[in-house]
C-alpha positions in Angstrom: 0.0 0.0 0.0 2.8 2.6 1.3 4.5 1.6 -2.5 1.2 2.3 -4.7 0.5 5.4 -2.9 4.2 6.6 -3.7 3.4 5.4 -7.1 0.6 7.4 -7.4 2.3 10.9 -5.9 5.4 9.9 -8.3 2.7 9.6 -11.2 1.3 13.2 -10.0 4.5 14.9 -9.9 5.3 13.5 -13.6 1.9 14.5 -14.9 2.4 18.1 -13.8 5.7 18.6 -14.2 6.4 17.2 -17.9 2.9 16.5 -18.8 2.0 14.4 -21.8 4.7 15.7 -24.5 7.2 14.2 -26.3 9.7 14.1 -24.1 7.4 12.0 -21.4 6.3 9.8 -24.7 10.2 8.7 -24.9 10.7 8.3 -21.2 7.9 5.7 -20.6 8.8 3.8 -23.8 12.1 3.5 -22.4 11.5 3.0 -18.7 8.7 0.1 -20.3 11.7 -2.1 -20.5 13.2 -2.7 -17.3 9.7 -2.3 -15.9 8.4 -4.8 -18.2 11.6 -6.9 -17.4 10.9 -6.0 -13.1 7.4 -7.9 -13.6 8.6 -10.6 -15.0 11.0 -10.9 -12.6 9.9 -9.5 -9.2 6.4 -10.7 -9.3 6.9 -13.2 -12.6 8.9 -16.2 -14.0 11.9 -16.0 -11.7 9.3 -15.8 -8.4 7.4 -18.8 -10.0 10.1 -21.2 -10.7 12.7 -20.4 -7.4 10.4 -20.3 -4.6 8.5 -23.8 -5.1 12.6 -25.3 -5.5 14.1 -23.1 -2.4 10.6 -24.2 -0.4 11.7 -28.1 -1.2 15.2 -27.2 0.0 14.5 -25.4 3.0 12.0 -28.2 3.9 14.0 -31.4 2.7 17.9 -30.0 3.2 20.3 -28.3 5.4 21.1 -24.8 5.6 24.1 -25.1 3.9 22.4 -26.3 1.0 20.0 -23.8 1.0 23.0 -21.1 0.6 24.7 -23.0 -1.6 21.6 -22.9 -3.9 21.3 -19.5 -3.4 24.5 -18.9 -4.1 24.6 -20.9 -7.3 21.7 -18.2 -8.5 22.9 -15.1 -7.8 26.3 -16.6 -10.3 24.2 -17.6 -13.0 21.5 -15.0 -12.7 23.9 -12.2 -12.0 26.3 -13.3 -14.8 23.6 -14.0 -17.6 21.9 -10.0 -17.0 25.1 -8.9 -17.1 26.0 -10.5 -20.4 22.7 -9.1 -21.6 23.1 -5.5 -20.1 25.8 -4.7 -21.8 24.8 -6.3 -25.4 21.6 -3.6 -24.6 23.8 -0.8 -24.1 26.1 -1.7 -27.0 23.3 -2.5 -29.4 20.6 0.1 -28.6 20.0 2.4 -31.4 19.6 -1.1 -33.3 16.9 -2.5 -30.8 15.5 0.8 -30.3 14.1 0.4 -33.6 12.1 -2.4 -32.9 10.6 -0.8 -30.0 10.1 2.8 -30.7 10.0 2.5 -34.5 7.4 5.2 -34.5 9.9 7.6 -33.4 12.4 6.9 -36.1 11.1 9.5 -38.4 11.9 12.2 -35.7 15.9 12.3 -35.6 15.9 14.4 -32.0 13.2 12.3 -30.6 15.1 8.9 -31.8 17.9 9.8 -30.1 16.5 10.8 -26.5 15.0 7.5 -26.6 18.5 5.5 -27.5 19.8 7.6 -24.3 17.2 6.9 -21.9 17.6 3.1 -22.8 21.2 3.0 -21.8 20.6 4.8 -18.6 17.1 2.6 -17.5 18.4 -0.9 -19.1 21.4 -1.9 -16.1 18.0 -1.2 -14.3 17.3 -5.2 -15.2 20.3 -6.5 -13.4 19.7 -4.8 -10.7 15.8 -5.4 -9.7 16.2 -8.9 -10.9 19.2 -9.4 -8.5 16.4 -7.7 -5.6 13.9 -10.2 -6.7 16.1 -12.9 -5.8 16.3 -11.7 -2.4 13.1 -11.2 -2.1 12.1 -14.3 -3.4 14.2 -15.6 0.0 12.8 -13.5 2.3 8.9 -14.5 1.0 10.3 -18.1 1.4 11.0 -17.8 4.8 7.9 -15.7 5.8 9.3 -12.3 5.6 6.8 -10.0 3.7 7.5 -6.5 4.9 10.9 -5.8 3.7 10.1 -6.5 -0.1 6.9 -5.3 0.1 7.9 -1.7 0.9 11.3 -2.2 -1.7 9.3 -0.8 -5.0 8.9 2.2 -2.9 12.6 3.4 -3.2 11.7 3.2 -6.7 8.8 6.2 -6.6 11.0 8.2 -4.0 13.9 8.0 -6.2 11.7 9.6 -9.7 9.7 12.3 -7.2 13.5 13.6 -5.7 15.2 13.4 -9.2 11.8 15.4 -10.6 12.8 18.0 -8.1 16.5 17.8 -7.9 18.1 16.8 -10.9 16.3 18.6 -14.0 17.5 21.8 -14.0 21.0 20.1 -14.4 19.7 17.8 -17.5 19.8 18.8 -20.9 16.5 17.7 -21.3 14.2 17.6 -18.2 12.7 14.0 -18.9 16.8 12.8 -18.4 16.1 13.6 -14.8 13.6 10.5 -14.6 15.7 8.2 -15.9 18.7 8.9 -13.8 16.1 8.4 -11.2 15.5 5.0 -12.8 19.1 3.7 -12.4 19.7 5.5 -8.7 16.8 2.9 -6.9 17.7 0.0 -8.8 20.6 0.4 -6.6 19.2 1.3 -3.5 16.4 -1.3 -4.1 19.0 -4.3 -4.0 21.1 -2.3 -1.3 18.1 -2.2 1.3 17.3 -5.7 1.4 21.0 -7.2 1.9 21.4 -6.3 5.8 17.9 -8.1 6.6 19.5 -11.2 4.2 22.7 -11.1 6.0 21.3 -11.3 9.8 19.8 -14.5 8.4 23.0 -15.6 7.3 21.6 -16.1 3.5 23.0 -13.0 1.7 23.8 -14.4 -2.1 27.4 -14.4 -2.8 27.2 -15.3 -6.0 29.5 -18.6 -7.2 29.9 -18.8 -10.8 31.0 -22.0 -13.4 29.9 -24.7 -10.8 27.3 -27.5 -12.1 24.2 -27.1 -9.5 21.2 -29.8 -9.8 18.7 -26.6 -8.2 19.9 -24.4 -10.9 19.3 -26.6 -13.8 15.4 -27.3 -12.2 14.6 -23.4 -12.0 16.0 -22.7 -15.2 13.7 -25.6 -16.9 10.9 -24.0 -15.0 11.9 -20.4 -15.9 12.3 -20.6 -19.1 8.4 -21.1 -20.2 7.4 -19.0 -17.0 9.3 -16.3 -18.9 6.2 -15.9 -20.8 3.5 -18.0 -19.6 2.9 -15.9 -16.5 3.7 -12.7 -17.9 1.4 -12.3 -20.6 -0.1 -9.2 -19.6 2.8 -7.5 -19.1 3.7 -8.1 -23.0 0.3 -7.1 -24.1 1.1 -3.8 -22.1 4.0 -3.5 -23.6 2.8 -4.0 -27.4 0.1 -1.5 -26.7 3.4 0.8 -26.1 5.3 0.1 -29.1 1.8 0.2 -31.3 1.0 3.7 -29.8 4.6 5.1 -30.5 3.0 4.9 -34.3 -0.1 6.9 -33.3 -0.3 10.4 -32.0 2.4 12.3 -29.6 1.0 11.7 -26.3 -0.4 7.9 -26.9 2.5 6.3 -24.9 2.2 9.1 -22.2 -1.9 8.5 -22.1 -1.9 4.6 -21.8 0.7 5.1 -19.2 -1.4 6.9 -17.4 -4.4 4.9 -17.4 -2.7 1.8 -16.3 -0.8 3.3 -13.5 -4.4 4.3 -12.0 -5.2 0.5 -13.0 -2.2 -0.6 -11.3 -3.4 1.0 -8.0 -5.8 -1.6 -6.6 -3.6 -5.0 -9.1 -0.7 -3.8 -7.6 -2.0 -3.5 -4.0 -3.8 -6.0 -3.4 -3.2 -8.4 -6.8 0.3 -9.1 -6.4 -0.1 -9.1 -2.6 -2.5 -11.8 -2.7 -0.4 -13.8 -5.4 3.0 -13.1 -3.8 1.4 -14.6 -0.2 -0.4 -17.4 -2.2 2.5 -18.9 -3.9 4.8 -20.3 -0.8 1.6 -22.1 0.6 0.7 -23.3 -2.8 4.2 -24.9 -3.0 3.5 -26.1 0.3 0.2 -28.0 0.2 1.5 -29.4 -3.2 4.4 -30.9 -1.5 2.1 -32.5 1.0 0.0 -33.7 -1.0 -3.2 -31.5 0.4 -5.2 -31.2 -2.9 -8.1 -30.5 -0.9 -6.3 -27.7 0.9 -4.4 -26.6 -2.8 -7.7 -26.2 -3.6 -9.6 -24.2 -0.6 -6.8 -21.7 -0.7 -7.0 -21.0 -4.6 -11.1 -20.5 -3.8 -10.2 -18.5 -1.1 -8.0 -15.7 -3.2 -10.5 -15.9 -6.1 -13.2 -14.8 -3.2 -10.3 -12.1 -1.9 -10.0 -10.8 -5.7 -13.6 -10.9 -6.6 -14.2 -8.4 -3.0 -11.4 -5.9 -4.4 -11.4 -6.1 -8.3 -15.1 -5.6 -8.9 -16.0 -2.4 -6.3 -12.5 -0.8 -8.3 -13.7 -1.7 -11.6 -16.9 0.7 -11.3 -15.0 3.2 -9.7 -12.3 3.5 -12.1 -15.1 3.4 -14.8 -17.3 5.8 -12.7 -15.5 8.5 -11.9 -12.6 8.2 -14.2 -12.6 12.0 -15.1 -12.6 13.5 -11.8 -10.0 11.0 -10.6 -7.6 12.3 -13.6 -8.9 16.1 -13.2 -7.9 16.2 -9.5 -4.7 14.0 -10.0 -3.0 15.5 -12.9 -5.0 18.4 -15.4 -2.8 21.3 -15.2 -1.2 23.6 -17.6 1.1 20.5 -18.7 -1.3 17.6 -18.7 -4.1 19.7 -20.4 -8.3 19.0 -20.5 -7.7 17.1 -24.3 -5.0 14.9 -22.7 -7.3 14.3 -19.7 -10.3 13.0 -22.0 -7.8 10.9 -23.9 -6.3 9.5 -20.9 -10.0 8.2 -19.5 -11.2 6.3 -22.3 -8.1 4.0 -21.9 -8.6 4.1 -18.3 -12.3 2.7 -18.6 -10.8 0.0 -20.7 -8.0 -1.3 -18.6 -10.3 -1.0 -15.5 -12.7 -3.1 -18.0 -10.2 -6.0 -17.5 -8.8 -5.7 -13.6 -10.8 -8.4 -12.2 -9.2 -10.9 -15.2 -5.2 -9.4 -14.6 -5.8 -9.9 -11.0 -7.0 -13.6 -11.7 -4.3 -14.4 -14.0 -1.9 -13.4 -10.9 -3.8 -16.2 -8.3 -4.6 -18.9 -11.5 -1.0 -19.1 -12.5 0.3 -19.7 -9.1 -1.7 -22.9 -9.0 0.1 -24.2 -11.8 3.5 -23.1 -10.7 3.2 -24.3 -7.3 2.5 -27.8 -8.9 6.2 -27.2 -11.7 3.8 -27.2 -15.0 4.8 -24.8 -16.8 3.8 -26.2 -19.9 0.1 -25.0 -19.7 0.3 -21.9 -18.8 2.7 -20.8 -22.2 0.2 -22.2 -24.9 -2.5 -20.2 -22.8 -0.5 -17.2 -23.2 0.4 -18.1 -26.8 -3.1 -18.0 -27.4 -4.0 -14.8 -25.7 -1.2 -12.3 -27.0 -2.3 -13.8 -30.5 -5.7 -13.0 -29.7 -4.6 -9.8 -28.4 -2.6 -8.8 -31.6 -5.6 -9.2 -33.7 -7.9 -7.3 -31.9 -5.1 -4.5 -31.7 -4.9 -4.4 -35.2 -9.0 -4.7 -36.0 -9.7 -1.8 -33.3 -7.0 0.3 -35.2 -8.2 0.0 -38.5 -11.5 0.7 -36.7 -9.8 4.3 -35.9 -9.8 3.2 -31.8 -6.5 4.2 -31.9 -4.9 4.1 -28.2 -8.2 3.0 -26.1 -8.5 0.2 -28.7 -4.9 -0.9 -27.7 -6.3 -1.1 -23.8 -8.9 -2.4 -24.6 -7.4 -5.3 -26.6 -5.1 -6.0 -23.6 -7.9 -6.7 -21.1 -10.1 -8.7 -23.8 -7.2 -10.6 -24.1 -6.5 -10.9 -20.6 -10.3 -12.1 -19.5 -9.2 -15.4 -22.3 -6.0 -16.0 -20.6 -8.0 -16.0 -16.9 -10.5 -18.4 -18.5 -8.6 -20.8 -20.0 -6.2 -20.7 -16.8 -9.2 -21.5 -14.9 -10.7 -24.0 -17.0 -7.3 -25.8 -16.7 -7.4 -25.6 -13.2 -10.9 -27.0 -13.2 -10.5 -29.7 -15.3 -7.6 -31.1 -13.9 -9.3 -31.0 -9.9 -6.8 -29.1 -8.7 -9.7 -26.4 -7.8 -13.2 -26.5 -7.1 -15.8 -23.8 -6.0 -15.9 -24.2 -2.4 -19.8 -24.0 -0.9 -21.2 -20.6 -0.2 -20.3 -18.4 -3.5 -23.5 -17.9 -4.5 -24.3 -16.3 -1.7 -21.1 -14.6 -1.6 -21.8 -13.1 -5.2 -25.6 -12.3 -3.9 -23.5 -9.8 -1.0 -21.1 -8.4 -3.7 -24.1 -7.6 -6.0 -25.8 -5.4 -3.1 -23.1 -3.9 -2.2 -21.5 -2.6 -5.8 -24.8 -1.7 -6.3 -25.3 0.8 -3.7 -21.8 2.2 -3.8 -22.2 2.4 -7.8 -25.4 4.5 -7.3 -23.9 6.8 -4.8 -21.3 7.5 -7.0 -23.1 8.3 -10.0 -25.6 10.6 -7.9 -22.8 12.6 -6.1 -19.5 12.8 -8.6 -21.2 15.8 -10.6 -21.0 16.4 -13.7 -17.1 16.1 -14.7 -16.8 19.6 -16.5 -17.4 21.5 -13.0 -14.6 19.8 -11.8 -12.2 21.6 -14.2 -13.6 24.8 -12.4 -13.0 23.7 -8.7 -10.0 25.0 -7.3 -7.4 22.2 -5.7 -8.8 22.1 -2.5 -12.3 21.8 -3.6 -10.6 18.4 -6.1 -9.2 16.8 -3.3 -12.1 17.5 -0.7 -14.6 16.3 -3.4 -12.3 13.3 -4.7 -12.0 12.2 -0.8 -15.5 12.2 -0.1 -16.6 10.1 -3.3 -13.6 7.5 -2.5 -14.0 7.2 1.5 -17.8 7.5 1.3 -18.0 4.8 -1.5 -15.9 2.5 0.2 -17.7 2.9 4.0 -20.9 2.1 1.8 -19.8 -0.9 -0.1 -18.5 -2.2 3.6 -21.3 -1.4 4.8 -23.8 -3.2 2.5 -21.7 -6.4 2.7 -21.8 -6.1 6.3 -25.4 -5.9 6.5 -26.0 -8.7 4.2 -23.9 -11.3 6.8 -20.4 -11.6 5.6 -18.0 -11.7 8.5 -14.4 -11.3 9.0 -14.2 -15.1 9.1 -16.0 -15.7 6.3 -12.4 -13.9 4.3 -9.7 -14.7 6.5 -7.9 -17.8 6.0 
């Protein structure tokens, strides 16, 4: 939570301070990258594949082992990024082509974008190297330290916002200096916890390890079988460097606003869920692999929906009171909240791709999960490319992703389903008879008292964030409230 509300003040200070212009567009193109590359790390593949083999050592081996494992990692992990770091920063004004071949036509614009990828790409190395810490401290039951790391992250872009531009050439330099600086102190923060555990990695290269070898066969398809979304976001990226200047910038913002509620409580739930998963699998408790699956389906269903209309409901008052200014003008607002409506379309379907593809993991199949996500960013493509010929231009990107997303949570479901590895525990119809009431009668206080959005571009700041803060605190003591009036308990969610 303190990390997404960071990430939201970060998103704020960007918004008002370089707005939606070209120089932005490059910076989150660039920054995509490592972020892309910190999801499929810190909450993706690597996650996935090392915590289900470190869980077996801790359980079955000595503590010895259990370093030397981690050890063995850190060398092969460490020395691999590294490899591929510095092919990025050799080869960029090549790759960048690939990515941002919309800007190619603009020399200037080109050649910001080559210079924020060197600067944001060692970023990779070093968040991946943090995810392997954290992936040991989640093993052994220790949440808060990497929860709170992606925070260093948003302090780092806010201070460099402030500090560092009127020393950059161009302003938007400042952000991804900012970029580089916490990958640092990301990885730096967690090794003093690690090391009063005694397993700080030292990584050990050249040695043959059997635990190696079994993460990297389960890595490998992980890679993209659990982070399907995060390509779909990032081909919605490269698509909309083709389309108008300020497409990049407007996606961006929608699905950080999106990413407020997946990244709070999404990834919490799937980052908690994983390590019992692994656990229950090893003991052979199917029936218990299976209550606790139901049970963060029930936890996503509670957070995802209520969101959904609120994103959808008062998407233009949200985005006047967080970032319309003389830099992120009224025409980039209304740009920015059509895509937001459509990622918000598809939260409840990322947020059940992140608990569905656990309960595959946790079992080492990684097989099914990579033809689902074959099939979705192929689905996803083709929509991308009917809604543009259909002149949707950047909302029909968004919404592409999350039409593509809702397949992938099916089919992971389905699977899951059909091979008994989770059933619908007793009591959800009345648990979606609750949820019903209660979106209900927050959805209809919401729609009677936002206002009509244009008024909002009139009130002055304090007026925005009084209004704003009624709307959210009211809405959610309503929706509470409901639920609690129609019988659900604390027990009834708490597992």
């Amino acid at each position: 939570m303190v990390s997404r509300v960071l990430g939201l003040a970060r998103d704020v200070v960007i918004a008002r301070i370089f707005g939606a212009g070209d120089g932005a567009d490059v910076f989150f193109l660039a920054n995509k990258i490592p972020n892309f590359m910190r999801r499929l790390f810190a909450e993706g593949a690597f996650n996935q594949a090392f915590v289900p083999v470190l869980s077996e050592y801790r359980s079955t081996k000595s503590l010895g082992d259990v370093r030397d494992l981690i050890n063995s990692v850190a060398g092969s992990l460490g020395s691999f990024l590294t490899v591929v770091t510095v092919l990025m920063i050799v080869a960029a004004p090549w790759i960048a082509v690939l990515i941002a071949y919309g800007f190619t036509d603009e020399p200037d614009k080109f050649a910001l974008f080559v210079e924020m990828l060197r600067i944001t790409f060692p970023y990779l190395l070093l968040i991946s190297m943090t995810a392997l810490c954290s992936a040991i401290l989640n093993s052994y039951g220790r949440f808060a330290i990497p929860a709170v790391t992606p925070a260093l992250l948003n302090i780092s872009l806010i201070a460099c916002a402030f500090l560092l531009v009127p020393y950059m050439r161009v302003p938007e330099l400042a952000l991804a200096w900012g970029v580089l600086i916490a990958g640092v102190a990301q990885l730096l923060f967690q090794l003093p916890l690690l090391a009063r555990m005694r397993l700080m990695p030292v990584p050990k290269v050249g040695k043959y390890h059997a635990g190696v070898q079994r993460i990297k066969k389960l890595m490998v398809p992980a890679l993209f079988g659990v982070s399907v979304s995060q390509i779909n976001l990032l081909l919605d990226s490269v698509i909309a460097s083709m389309l108008v200047s300020g497409s990049v910038s407007w996606l961006y913002f929608s699905d950080r606003l999106m990413e407020l509620p997946l990244g709070t409580f999404g990834v919490a739930i799937a980052i908690a869920v994983l390590p019992s998963l692994s656990r229950k699998h090893a003991e052979a408790s199917m029936d218990e692999f299976s209550a606790t699956l139901d049970w963060a389906f029930r936890l996503v269903c509670l957070i995802a929906i209520p969101a959904t209309l609120a994103l959808m409901l008062i998407t233009k008052p949200l985005l006047i009171t967080l970032f319309q200014n003389e830099n992120f003008t009224q025409s980039d607002m209304l740009s920015s909240a059509g895509s937001l409506q459509a990622y918000a379309f598809g939260l409840i379907a990322f947020m059940s791709i992140k608990i569905f593809a656990p309960g595959y993991y946790a079992r080492q199949n990684t097989a099914t999960p990579v033809k689902i996500g074959v099939i979705a960013v192929g689905v996803n493509m083709l929509l991308n490319l009917i809604f543009y010929l259909n002149g949707m231009a950047h909302v029909g990107l968004a919404l592409a992703t999350s039409l593509a997303a809702f397949l992938n949570a099916g089919l992971l479901l389905r699977g899951l389903h059909a091979e008994g590895v989770f059933k619908f525990q007793p009591g959800w119809f009345v648990f979606l008879l609750r949820l019903l009431m209660a979106n209900a009668a927050m959805a209809f206080f919401l729609i009677r008292f936002a206002a009509d959005w244009q008024l909002w571009s009139g009130f002055s700041m304090t007026d925005k964030i009084s209004q704003l803060g009624i709307l959210v605190v009211c809405g959610i003591l309503i929706y509470a409230a409901v639920l609690f009036a129609a019988g659900l308990r604390w027990k009834h969610i708490y597992r």
